[in-house]
N, C-alpha and C positions, 0 to 999 in steps of 0.2 A: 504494500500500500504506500502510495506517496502522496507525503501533506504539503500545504504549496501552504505555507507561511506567511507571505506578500506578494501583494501583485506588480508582479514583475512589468516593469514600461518595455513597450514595442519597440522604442527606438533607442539606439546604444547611444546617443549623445543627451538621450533625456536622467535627470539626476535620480540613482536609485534611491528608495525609499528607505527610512532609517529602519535596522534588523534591534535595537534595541528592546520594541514592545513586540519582537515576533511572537514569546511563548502567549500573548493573551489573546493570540487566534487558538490557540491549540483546545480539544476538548478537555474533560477532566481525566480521560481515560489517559490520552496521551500525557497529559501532564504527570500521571503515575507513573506512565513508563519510561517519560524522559527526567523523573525525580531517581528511580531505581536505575537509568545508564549512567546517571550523573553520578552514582554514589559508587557502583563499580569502577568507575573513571577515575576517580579520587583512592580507592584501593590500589588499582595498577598502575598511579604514578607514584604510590606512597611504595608500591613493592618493586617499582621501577628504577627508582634514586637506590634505595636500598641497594638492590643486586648490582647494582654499575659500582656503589663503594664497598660493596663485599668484595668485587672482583679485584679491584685496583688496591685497596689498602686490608683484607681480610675482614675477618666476620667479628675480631672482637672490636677493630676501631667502627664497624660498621652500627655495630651493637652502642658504642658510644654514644653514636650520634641518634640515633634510633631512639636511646632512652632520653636522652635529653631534647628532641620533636616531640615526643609524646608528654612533654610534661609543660610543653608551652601550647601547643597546640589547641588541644579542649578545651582551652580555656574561652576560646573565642568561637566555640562553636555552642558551647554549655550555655556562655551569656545570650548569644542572638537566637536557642532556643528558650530558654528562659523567660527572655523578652517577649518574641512570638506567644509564647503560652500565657503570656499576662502571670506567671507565678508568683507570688507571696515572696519576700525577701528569706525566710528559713520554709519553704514549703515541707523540707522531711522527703521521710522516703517517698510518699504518694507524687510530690513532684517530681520526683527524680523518677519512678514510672511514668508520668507523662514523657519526659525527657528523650529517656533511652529508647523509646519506641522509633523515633523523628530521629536519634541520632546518625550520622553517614554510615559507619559501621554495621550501624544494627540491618539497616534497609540492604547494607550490601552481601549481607550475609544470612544463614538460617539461623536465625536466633528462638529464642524464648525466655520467658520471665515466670516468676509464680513466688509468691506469698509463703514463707516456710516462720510460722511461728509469728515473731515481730522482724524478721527480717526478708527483704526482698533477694530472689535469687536472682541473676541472670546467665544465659547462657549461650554461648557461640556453638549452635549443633554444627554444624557444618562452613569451616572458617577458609576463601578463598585462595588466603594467603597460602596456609598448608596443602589445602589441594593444588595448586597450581606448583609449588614447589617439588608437591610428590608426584606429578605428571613428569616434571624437567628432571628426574633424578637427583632432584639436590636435597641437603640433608634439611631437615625443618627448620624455620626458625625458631632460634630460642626466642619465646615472646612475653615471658614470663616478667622479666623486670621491664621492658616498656609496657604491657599490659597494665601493669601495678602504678606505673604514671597514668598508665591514660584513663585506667576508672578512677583512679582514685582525681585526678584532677579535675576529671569532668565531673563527679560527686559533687567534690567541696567547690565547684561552683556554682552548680544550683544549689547547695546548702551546705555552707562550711564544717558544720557537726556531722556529717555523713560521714562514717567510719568502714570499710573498707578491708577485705578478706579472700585473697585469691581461695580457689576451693581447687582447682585443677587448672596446670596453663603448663604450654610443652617448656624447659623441658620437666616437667616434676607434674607428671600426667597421674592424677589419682582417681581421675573420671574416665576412661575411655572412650566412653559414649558421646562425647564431645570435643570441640576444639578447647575451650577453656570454660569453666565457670566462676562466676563472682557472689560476694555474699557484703551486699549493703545493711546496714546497720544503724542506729543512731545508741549513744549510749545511752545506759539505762537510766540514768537522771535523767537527761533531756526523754528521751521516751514515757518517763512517769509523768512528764510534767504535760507531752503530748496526749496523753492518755485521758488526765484530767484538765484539760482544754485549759490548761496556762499560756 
């Protein structure tokens, strides 16, 4: 199927029309599915730079830098979903499920969430990065310490008390049945005082 975004002028000397408000021709169907290529896109240039300085300088400077992208990064994704969702300045873990749902990662991969007690699970079923690595023969990433910046950063920006629990992430695989999982929290003061609507 092919979408024609603007109408194109007849004549090559007449001025094309500005491509900045193309996506507000698009349906909402399309709009989901160029929200979901967009978020794959941003995966494969994140696992793109990666593998060009894995090649050139190896895996543990690659890894350097890796952990230190993920610990700036979410930040500024956390805030402009934040802001979009109209959230509460400490919304708690219920914000932070609105959050991670919208987050680039989550849409770019099989994810799932669920309620275990007072705390929120999340979880990468099936993580790009890894599959596409173990398609190329190469050995996984370790994702474990940038993982642990990037929830944890993207947490404590929708709500600074958000505490934080890798449960499985390669390489210290305790889940199988996943690429990694996470366990959000708030501590149990602040939770008491959540509880009793302080």
């Amino acid at each position: 199927m092919q979408w024609l975004l603007i109408a194109l002028p007849d004549r090559k000397d007449e001025a094309m029309p500005s491509l900045k408000n193309a996506i507000e021709n698009l349906t909402k169907e399309q709009l989901v599915e160029l929200l979901r290529m967009a978020s794959k896109n941003l995966v494969a240039m994140d696992g793109t730079w990666f593998q060009i300085l894995e090649e050139r300088e190896g895996m543990d400077y690659a890894m350097e830098i890796d952990i230190a992208v993920w610990e700036r990064y979410p930040i500024s994704e956390a805030r402009r979903l934040k802001k979009f969702l109209n959230l509460a300045e400490y919304p708690g873990l219920e914000g932070l499920a609105q959050a991670l749902p919208l987050y680039y990662n989550t849409i770019a991969n099989e994810t799932s969430m669920h309620w275990e007690d007072d705390a929120l699970i999340f979880r990468t079923d099936v993580c790009r990065v890894q599959a596409a690595r173990s398609r190329k023969g190469m050995e996984f990433h370790p994702c474990k310490p940038a993982g642990i910046n990037e929830y944890t950063t993207f947490a404590q920006t929708i709500d600074p008390r958000i505490e934080v629990e890798c449960l499985s992430c390669y390489p210290e695989i305790t889940d199988p049945t996943c690429g990694c999982s996470w366990r959000f929290t708030l501590p149990s003061d602040v939770a008491d005082e959540v509880d009793q609507g302080k």
